[in-house]
N, CA, C and O atoms as a GROMACS GRO file, in nm:
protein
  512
    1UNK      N    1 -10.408  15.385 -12.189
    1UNK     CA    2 -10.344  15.281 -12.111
    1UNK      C    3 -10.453  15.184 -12.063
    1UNK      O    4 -10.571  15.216 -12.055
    2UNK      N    5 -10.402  15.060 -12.032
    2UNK     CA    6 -10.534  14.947 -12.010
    2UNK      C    7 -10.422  14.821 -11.970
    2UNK      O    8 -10.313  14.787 -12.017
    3UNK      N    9 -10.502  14.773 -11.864
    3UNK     CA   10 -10.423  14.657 -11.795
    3UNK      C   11 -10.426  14.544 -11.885
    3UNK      O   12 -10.530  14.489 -11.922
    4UNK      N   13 -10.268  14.499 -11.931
    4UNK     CA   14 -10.260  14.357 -11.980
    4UNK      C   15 -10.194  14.239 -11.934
    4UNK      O   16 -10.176  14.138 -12.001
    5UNK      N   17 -10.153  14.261 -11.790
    5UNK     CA   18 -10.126  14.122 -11.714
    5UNK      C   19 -10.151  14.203 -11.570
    5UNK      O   20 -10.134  14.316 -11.525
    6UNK      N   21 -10.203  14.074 -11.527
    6UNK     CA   22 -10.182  14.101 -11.370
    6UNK      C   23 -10.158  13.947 -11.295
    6UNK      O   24 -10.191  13.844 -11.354
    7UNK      N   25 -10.100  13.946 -11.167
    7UNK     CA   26 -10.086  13.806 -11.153
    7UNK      C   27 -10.123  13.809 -10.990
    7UNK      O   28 -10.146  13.903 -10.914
    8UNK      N   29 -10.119  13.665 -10.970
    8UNK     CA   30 -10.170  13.602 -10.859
    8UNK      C   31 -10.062  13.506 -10.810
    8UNK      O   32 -10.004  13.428 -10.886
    9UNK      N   33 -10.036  13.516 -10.664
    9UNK     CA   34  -9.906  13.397 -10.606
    9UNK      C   35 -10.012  13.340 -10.587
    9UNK      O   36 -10.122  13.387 -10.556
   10UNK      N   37  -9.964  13.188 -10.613
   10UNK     CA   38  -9.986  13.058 -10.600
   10UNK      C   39  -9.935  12.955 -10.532
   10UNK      O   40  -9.814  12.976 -10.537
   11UNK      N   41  -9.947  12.884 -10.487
   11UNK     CA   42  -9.837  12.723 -10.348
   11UNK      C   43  -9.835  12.663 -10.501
   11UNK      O   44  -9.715  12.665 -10.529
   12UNK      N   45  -9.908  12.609 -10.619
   12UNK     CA   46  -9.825  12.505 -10.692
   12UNK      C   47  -9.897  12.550 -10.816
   12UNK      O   48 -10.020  12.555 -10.817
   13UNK      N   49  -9.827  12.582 -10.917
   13UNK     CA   50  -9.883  12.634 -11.018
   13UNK      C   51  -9.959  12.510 -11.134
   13UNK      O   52 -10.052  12.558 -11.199
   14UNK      N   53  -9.938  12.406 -11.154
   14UNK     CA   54  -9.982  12.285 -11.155
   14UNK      C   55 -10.163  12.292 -11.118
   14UNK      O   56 -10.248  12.307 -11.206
   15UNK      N   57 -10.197  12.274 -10.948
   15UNK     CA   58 -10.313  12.293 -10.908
   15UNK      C   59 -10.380  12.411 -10.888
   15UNK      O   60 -10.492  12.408 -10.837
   16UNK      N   61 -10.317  12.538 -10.927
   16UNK     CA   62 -10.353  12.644 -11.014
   16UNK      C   63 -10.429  12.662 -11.134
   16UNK      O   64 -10.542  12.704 -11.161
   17UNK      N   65 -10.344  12.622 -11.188
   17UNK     CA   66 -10.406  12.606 -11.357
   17UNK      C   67 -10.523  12.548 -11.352
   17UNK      O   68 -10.624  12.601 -11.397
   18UNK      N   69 -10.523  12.404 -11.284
   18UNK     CA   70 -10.645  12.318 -11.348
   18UNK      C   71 -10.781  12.357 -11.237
   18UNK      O   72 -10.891  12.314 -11.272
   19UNK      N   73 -10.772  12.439 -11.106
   19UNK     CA   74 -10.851  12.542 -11.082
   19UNK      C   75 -10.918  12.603 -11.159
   19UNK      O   76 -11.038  12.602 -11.187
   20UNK      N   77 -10.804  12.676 -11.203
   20UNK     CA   78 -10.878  12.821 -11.247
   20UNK      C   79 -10.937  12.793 -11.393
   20UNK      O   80 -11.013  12.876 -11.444
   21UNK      N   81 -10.900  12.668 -11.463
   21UNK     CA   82 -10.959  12.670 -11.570
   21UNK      C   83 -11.058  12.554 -11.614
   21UNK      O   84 -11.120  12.556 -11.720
   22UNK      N   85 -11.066  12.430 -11.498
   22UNK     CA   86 -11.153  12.334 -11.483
   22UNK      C   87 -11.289  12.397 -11.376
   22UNK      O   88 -11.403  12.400 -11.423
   23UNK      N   89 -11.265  12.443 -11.239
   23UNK     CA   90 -11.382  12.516 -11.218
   23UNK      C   91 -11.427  12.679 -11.237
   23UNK      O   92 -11.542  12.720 -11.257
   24UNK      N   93 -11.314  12.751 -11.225
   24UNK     CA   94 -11.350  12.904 -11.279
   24UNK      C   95 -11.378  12.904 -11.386
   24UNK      O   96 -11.462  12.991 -11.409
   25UNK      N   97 -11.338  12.823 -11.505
   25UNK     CA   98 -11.387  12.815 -11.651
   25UNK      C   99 -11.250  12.940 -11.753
   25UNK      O  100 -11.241  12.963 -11.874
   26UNK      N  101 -11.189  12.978 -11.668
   26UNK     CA  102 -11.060  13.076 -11.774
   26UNK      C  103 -10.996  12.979 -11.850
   26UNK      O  104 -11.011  12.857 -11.843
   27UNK      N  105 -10.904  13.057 -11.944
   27UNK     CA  106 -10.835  12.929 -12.081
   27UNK      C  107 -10.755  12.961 -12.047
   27UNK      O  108 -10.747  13.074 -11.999
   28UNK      N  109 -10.637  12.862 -12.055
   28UNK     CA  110 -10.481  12.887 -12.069
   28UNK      C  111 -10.430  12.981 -12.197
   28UNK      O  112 -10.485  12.982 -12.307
   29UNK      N  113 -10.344  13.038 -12.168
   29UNK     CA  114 -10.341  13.102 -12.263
   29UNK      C  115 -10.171  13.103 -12.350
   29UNK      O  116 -10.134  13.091 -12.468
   30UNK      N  117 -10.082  13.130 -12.180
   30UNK     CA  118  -9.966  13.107 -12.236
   30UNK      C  119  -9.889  13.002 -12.164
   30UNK      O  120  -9.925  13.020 -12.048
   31UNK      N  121  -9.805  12.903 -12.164
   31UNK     CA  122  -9.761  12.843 -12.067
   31UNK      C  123  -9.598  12.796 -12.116
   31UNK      O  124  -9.573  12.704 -12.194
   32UNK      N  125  -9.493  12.888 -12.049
   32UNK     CA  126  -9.378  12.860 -12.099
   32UNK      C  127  -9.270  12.872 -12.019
   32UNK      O  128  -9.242  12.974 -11.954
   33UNK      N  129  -9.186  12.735 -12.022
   33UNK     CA  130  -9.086  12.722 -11.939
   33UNK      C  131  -9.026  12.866 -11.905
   33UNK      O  132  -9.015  12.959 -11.986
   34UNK      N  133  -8.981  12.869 -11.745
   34UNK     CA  134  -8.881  12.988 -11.718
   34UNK      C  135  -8.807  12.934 -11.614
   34UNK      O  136  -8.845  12.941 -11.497
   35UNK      N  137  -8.713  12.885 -11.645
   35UNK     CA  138  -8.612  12.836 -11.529
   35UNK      C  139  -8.690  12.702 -11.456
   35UNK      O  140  -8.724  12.605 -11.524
   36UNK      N  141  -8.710  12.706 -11.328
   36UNK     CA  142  -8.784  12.548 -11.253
   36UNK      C  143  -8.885  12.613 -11.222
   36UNK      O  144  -8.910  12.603 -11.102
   37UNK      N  145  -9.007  12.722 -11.317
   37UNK     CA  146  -9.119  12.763 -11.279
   37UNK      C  147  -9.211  12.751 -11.416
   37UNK      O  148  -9.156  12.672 -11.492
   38UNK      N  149  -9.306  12.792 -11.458
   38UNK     CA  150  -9.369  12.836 -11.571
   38UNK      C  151  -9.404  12.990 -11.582
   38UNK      O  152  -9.417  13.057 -11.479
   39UNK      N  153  -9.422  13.064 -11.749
   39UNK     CA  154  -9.496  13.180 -11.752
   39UNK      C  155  -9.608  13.131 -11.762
   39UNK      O  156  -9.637  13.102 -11.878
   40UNK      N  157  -9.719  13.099 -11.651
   40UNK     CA  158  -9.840  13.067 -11.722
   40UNK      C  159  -9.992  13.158 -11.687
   40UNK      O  160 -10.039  13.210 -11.586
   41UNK      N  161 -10.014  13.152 -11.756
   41UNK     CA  162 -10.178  13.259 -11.743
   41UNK      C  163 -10.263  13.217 -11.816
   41UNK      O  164 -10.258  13.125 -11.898
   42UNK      N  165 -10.341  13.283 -11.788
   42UNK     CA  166 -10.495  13.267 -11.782
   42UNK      C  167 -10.599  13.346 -11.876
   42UNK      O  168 -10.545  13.456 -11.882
   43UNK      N  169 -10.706  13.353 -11.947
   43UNK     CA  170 -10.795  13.445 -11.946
   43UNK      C  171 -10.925  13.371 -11.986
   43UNK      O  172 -10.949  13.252 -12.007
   44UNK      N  173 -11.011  13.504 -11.991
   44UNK     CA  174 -11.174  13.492 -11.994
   44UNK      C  175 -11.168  13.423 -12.102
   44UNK      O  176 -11.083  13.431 -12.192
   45UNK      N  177 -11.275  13.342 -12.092
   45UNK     CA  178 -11.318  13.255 -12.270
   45UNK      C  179 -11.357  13.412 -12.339
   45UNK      O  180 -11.304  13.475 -12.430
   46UNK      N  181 -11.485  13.445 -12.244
   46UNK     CA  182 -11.520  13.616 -12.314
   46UNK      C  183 -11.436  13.699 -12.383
   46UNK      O  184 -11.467  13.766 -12.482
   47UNK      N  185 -11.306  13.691 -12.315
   47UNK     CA  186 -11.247  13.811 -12.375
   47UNK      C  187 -11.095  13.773 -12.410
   47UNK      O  188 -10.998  13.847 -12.391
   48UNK      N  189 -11.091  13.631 -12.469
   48UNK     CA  190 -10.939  13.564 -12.500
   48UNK      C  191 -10.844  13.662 -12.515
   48UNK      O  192 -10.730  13.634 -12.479
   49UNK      N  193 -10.877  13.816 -12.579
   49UNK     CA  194 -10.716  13.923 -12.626
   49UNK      C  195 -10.756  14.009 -12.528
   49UNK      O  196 -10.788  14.123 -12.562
   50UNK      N  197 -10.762  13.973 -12.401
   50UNK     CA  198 -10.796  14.085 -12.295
   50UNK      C  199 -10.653  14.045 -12.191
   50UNK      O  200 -10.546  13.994 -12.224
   51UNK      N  201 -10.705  14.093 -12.053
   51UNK     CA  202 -10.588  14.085 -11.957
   51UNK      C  203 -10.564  13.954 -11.960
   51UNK      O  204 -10.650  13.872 -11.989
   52UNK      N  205 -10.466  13.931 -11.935
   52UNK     CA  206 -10.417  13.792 -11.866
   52UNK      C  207 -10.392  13.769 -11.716
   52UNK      O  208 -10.289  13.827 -11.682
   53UNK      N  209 -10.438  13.720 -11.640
   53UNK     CA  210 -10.358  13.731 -11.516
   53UNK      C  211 -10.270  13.574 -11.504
   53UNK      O  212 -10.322  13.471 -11.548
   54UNK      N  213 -10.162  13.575 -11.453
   54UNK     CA  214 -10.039  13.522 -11.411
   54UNK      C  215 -10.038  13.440 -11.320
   54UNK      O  216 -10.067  13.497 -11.215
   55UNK      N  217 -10.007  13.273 -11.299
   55UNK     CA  218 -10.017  13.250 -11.155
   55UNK      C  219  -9.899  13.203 -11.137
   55UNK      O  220  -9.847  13.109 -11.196
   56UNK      N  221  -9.838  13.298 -11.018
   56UNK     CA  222  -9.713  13.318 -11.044
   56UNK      C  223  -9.697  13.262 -10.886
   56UNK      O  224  -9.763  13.268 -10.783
   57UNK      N  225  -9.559  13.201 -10.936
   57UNK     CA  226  -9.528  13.073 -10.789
   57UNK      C  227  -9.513  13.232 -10.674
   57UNK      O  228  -9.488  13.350 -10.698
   58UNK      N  229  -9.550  13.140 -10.526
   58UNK     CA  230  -9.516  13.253 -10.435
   58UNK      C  231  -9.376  13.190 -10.338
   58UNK      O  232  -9.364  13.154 -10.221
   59UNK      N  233  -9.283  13.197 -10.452
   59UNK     CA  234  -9.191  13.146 -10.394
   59UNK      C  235  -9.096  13.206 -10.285
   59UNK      O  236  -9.037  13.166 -10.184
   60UNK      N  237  -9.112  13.336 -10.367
   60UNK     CA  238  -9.024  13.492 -10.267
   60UNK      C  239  -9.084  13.497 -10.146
   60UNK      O  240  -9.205  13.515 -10.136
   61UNK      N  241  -8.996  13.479 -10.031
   61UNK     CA  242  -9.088  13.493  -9.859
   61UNK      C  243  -9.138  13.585  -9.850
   61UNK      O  244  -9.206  13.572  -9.749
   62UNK      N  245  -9.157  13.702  -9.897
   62UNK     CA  246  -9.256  13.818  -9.876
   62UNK      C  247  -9.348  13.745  -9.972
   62UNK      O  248  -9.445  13.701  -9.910
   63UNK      N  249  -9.351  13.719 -10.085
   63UNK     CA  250  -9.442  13.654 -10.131
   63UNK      C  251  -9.535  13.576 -10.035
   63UNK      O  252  -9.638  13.632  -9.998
   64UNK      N  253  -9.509  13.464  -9.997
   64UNK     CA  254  -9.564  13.422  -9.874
   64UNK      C  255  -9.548  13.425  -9.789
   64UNK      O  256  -9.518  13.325  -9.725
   65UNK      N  257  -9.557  13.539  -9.739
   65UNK     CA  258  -9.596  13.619  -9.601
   65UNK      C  259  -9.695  13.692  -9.638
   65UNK      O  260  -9.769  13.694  -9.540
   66UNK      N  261  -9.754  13.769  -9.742
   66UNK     CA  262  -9.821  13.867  -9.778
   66UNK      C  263  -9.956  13.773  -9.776
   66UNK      O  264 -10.047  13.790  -9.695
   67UNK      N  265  -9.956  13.675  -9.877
   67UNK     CA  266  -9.983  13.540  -9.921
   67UNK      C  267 -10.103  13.516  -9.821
   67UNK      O  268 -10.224  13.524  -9.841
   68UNK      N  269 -10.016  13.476  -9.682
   68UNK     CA  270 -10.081  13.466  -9.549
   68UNK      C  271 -10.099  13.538  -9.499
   68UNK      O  272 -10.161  13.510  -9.397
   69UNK      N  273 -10.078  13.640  -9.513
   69UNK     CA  274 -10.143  13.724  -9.363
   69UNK      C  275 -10.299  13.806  -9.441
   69UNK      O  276 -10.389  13.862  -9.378
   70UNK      N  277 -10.289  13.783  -9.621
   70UNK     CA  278 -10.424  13.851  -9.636
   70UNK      C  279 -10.538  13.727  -9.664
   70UNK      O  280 -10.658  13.740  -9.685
   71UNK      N  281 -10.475  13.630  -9.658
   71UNK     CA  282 -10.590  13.500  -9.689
   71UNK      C  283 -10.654  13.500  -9.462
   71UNK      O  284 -10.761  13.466  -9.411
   72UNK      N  285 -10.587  13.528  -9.430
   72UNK     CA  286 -10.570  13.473  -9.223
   72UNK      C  287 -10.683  13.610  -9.240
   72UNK      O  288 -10.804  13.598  -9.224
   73UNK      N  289 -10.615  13.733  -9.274
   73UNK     CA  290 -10.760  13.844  -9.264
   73UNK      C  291 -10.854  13.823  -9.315
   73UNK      O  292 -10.945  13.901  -9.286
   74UNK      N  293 -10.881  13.731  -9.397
   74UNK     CA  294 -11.044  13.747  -9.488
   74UNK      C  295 -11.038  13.863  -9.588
   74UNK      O  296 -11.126  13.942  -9.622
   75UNK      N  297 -10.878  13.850  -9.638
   75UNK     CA  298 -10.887  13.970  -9.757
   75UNK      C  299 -10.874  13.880  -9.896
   75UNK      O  300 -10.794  13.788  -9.916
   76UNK      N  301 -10.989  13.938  -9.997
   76UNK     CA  302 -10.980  13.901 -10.122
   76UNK      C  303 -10.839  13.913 -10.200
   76UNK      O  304 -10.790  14.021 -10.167
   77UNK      N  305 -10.750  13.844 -10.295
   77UNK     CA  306 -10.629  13.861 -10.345
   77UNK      C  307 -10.682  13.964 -10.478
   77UNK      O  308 -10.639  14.078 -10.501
   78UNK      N  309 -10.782  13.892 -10.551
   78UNK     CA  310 -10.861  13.976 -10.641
   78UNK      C  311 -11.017  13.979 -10.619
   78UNK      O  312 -11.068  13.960 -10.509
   79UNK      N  313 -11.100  14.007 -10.752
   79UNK     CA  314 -11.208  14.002 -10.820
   79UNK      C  315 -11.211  14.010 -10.896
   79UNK      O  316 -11.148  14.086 -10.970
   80UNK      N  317 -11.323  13.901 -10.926
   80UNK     CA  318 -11.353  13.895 -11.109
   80UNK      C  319 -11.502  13.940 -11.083
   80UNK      O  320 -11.567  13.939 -10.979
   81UNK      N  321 -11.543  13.988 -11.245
   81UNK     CA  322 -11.645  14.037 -11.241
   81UNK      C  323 -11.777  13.923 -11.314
   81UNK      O  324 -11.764  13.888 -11.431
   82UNK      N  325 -11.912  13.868 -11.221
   82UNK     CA  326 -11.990  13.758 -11.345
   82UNK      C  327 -12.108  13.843 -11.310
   82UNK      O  328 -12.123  13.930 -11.225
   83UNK      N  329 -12.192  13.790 -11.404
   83UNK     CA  330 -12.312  13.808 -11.461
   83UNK      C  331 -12.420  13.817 -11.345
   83UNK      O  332 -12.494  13.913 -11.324
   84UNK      N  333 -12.413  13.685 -11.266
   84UNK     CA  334 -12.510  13.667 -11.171
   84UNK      C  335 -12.426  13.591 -11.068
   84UNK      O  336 -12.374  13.484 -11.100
   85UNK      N  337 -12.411  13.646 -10.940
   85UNK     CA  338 -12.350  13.571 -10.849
   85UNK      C  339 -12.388  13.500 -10.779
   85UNK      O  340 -12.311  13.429 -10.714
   86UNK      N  341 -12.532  13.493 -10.767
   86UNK     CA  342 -12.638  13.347 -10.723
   86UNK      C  343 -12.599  13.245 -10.803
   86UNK      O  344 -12.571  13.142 -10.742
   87UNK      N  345 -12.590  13.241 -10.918
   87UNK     CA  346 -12.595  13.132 -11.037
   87UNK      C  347 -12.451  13.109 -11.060
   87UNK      O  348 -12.437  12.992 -11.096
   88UNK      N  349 -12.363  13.157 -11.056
   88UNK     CA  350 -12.199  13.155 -11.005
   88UNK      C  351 -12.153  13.072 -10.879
   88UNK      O  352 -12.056  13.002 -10.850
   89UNK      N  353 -12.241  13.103 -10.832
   89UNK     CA  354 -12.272  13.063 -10.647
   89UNK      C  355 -12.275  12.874 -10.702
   89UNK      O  356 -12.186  12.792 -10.725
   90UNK      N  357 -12.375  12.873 -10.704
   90UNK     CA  358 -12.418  12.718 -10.671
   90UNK      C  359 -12.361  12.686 -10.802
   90UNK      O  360 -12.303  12.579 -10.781
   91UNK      N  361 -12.342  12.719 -10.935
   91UNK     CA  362 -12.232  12.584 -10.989
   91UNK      C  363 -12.127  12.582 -10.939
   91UNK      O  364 -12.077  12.470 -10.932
   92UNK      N  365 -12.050  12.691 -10.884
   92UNK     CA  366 -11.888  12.679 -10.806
   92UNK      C  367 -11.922  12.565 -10.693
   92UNK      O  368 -11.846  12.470 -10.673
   93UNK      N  369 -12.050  12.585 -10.619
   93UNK     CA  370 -12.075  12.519 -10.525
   93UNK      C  371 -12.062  12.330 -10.556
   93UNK      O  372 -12.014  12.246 -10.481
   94UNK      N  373 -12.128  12.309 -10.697
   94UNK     CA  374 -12.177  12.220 -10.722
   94UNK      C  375 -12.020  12.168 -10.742
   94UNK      O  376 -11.983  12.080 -10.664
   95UNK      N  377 -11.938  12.211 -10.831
   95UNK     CA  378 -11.801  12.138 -10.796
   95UNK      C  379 -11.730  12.118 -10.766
   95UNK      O  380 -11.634  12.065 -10.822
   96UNK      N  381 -11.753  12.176 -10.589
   96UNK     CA  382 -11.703  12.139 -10.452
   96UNK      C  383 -11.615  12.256 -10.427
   96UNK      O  384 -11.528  12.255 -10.340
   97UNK      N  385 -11.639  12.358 -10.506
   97UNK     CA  386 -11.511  12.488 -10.439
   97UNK      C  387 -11.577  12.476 -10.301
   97UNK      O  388 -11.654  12.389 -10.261
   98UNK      N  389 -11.510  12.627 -10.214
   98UNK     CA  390 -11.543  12.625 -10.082
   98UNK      C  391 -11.532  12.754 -10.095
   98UNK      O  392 -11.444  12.822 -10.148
   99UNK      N  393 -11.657  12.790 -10.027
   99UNK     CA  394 -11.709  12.949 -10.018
   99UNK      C  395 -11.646  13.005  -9.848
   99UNK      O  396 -11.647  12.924  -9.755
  100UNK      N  397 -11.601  13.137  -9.831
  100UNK     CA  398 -11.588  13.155  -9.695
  100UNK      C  399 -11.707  13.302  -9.698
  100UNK      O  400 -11.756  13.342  -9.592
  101UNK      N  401 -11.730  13.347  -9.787
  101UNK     CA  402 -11.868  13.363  -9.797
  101UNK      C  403 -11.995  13.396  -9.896
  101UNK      O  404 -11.992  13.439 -10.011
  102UNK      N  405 -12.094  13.366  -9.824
  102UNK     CA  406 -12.211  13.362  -9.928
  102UNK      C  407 -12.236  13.447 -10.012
  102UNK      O  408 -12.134  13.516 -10.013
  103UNK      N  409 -12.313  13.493 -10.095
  103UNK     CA  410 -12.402  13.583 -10.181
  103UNK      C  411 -12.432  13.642 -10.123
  103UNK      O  412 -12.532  13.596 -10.068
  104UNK      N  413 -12.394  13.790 -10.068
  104UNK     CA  414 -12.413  13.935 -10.009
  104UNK      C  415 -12.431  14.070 -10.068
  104UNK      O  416 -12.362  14.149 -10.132
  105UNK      N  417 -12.517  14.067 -10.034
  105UNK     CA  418 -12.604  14.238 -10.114
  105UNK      C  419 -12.471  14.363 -10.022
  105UNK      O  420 -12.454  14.354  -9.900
  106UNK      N  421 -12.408  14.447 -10.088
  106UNK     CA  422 -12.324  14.558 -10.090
  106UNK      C  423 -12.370  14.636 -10.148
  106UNK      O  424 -12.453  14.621 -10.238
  107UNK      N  425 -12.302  14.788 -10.088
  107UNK     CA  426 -12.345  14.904 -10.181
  107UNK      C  427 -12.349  14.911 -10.343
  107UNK      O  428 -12.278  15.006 -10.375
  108UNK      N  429 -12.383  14.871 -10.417
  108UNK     CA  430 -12.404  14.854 -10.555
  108UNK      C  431 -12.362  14.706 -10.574
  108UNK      O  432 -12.307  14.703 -10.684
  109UNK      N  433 -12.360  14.599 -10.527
  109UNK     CA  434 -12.295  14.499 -10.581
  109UNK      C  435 -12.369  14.379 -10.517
  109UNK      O  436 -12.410  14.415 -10.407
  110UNK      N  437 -12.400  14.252 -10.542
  110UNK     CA  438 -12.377  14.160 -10.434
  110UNK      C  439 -12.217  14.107 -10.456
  110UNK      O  440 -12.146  14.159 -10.543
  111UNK      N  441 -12.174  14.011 -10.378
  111UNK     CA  442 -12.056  13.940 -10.373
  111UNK      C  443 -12.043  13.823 -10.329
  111UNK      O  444 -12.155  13.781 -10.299
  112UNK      N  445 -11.965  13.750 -10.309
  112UNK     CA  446 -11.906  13.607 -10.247
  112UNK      C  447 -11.760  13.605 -10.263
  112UNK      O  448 -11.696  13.658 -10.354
  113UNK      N  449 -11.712  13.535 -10.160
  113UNK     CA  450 -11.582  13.469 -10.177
  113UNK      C  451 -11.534  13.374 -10.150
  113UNK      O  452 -11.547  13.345 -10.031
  114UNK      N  453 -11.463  13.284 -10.230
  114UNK     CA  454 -11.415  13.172 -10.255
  114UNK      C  455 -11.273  13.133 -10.218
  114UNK      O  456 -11.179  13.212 -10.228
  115UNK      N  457 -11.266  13.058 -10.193
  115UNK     CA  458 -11.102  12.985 -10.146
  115UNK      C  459 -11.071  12.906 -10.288
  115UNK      O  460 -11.147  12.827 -10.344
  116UNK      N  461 -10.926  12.951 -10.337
  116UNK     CA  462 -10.905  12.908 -10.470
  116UNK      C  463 -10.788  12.774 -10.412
  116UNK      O  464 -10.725  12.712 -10.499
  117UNK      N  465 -10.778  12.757 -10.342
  117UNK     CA  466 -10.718  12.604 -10.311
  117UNK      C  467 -10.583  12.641 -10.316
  117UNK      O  468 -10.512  12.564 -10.252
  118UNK      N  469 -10.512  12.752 -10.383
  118UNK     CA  470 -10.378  12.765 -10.403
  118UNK      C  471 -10.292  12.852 -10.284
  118UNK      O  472 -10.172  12.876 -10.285
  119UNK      N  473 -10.396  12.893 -10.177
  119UNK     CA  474 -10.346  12.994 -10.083
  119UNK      C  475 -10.427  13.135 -10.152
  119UNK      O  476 -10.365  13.238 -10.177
  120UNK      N  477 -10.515  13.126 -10.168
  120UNK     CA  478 -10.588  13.294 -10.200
  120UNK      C  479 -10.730  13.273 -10.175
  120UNK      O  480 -10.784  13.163 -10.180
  121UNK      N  481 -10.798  13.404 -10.143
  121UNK     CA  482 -10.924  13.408 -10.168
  121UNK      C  483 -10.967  13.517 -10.276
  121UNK      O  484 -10.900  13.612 -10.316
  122UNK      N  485 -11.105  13.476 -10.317
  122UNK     CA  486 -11.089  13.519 -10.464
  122UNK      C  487 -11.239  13.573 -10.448
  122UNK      O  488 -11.320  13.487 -10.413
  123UNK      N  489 -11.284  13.689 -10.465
  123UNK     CA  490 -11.405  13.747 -10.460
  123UNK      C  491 -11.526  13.768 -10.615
  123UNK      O  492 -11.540  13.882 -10.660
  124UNK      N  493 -11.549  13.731 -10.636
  124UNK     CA  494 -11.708  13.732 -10.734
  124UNK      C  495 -11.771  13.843 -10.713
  124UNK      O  496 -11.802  13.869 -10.597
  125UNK      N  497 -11.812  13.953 -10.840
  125UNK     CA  498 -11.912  14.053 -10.794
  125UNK      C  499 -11.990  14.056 -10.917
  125UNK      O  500 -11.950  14.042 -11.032
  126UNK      N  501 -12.131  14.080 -10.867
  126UNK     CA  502 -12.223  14.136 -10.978
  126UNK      C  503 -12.269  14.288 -10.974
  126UNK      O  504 -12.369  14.334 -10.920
  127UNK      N  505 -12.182  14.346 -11.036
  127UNK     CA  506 -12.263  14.563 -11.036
  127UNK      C  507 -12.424  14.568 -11.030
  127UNK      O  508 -12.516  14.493 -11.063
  128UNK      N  509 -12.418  14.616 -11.007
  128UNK     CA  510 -12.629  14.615 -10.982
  128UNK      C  511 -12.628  14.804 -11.065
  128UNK      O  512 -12.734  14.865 -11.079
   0.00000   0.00000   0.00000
């Protein structure tokens, strides 16, 4: 068994997409009408036949409620995994994302996390 979708609520799937794939650098992969929403996702250039994750409207009020109350805690929605999170760091930086925090040494990891503009925060790790 091995994960092949996972998804993420989003406020507008529109400024989603061109997020996650103009500064995170992921490809579109599928994008297809479903009623007044899209199926649309995402993946690694690295690994195009890998997971997909989903950015899936948070239209359902538990949807956004959940939405908010873990972005208001300083809780990550996910993590992705890069190479070097210094060097992750300052090009995200360079095209104006917004960090809520820096490059931090953790028990095996450093990290950062990012505000993805859509209502989430989105965590970066490098395994050491």
């Amino acid at each position: 068994m091995r994960i092949f979708l996972t998804s993420v609520f989003v406020d507008d799937q529109e400024k989603a997409l061109r997020f996650y794939t103009e500064k995170l650098g992921f490809v579109k992969k599928n994008d297809v009408q479903a009623g007044e929403y899209r199926w649309l996702t995402v993946v690694s250039p690295e690994d195009p036949d890998g997971p997909e994750l989903l950015l899936e409207p948070n239209r359902h009020p538990a949807a956004q409620e959940y939405q908010k109350k873990i972005q208001a805690d300083g809780i990550p929605a996910m993590m992705f995994s890069v190479a070097d999170v210094h060097a992750e760091y300052e090009r995200l930086k360079q095209l104006g994302v917004r960090f809520t925090m820096e490059p931090t040494n953790v028990a095996g990891a450093t990290i950062a996390v990012l505000d993805d503009t859509c209502g989430n925060l989105i965590q970066i790790a490098q395994h050491h």
